[in-house]
C-alpha positions, 0 to 999 in steps of 0.5 A: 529464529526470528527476523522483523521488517519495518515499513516506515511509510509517509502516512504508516507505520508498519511492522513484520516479525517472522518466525524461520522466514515464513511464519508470522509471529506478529504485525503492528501499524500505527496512522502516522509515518516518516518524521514522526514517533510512528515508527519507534511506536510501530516497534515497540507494539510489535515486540510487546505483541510477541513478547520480545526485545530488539536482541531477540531479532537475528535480523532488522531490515526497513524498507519504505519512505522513512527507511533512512530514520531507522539508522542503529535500529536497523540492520539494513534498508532496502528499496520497497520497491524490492520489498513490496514485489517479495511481500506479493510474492509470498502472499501470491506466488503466480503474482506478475504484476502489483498494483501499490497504492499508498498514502502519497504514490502508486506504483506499479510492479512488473514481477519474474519469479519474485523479483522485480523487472520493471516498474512505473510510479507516480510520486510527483502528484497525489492523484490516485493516492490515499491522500487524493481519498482522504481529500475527498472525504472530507469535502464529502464529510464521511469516513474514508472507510465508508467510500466504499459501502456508499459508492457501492450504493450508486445508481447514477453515473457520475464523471470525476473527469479532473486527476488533479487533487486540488481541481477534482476538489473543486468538481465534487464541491461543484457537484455537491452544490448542484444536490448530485448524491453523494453516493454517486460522486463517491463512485465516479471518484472511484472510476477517476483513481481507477483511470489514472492507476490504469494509464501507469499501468499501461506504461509497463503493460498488465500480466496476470496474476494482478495483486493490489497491496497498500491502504487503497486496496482496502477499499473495493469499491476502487478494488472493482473500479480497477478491475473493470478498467484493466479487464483483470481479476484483482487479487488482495490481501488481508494483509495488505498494508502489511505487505512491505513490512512482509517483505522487508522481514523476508528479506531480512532473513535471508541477509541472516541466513548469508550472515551464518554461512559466510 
């Protein structure tokens, strides 16, 4: 029996299929999100992948920002809030707390036996968000993908003190026209996103075991940033940017297994 969580994000698309709830069969993610084909596109790979159609599916579940696009495609959605604590959960069942940073939020997660109690979120700026990342490397003109192999590289202590986007563009500009290395800037960019994920995190307190899921957290450089500033080990996932679509599809098996036995 096969079941499919979607994860319709504001910069990705992500899709689960599982095999009896816990096996994974197939994952797709296409760079482009709510009000775009990214979706209908992330779909169709990860049935392509498998070798399926949509009828083979016995449950779709979305989760994510887009959630509500996905109407006649999906069977149900539901919160990734719900989503992201189930997908941890899987990955890491001593998991407490989550740490998920996206394209345009971070959220952080207070876990009791897989479910989520509580929760903090930033959603209202782009501070400590990919997007904040993204910003920054192209002011730095480099890859996203090499912040973390160059802030790595750092051997001076650089302050990014600004949480705005729009200021802390303006200091690294600053900064790069005084002939500060760009390695250095790199890696106070890094403590400044690990600062300001620490002061929401703070808000619903930090319990071991700490998971961090969402496109950030492919990066280390922020990954060790982070752990030196909470006093936790970090734990990851290579799936995880995967992880709300893991869930979405957890949760829609047990909506299929409901449906049988009513």
């Amino acid at each position: 029996m096969y079941t499919m969580g979607i994860d319709v994000g504001s910069t990705a698309s992500k899709c689960i299929v599982l095999k009896d709830g816990h096996e994974i069969v197939g994952k797709s993610l296409v760079s482009v999100g709510a009000g775009t084909s990214g979706p209908a596109r992330a779909i169709r790979e990860v049935l392509e992948n498998c070798n399926m159609k949509r009828e083979d599916m016995g449950y779709v579940l979305a989760t994510g920002y887009g959630r509500n696009s996905l109407e006649g495609i999906a069977d149900q959605q539901m919160s990734e809030l719900s989503c992201h604590a189930r997908g941890a959960y899987f990955l890491f069942p001593k998991v407490r707390t989550v740490i998920d940073i996206g394209g345009q939020d971070v959220k952080i997660l207070e876990i009791e036996n897989g479910m989520m109690v509580n929760f903090a979120m930033n959603d209202k700026c782009a501070a400590g968000t990919g997007r904040f990342l993204d910003v920054m490397a192209r002011v730095l003109e480099v890859k996203v993908e090499d912040l973390a192999p160059l802030g790595a590289q750092s051997t001076v202590e650089v302050g990014i003190s600004s949480t705005c986007t729009v200021f802390a563009e303006s200091e690294v500009i600053s900064q790069l026209a005084k002939g500060t290395d760009k390695r250095d800037i790199i890696n106070g960019i890094h403590r400044s996103v690990a600062s300001r994920v620490v002061g929401l995190a703070h808000r619903i307190g930090v319990r071991d075991e700490v998971v961090m899921t969402g496109g950030v957290a492919q990066n280390y450089g922020v990954v060790n940033a982070l752990q030196k500033e909470l006093g936790h080990e970090i734990h990851t996932s290579p799936l995880t940017q995967y992880n709300g679509a893991l869930g979405a599809a957890l949760f829609a098996y047990q909506r299929y297994q409901k449906e049988q036995e009513a």
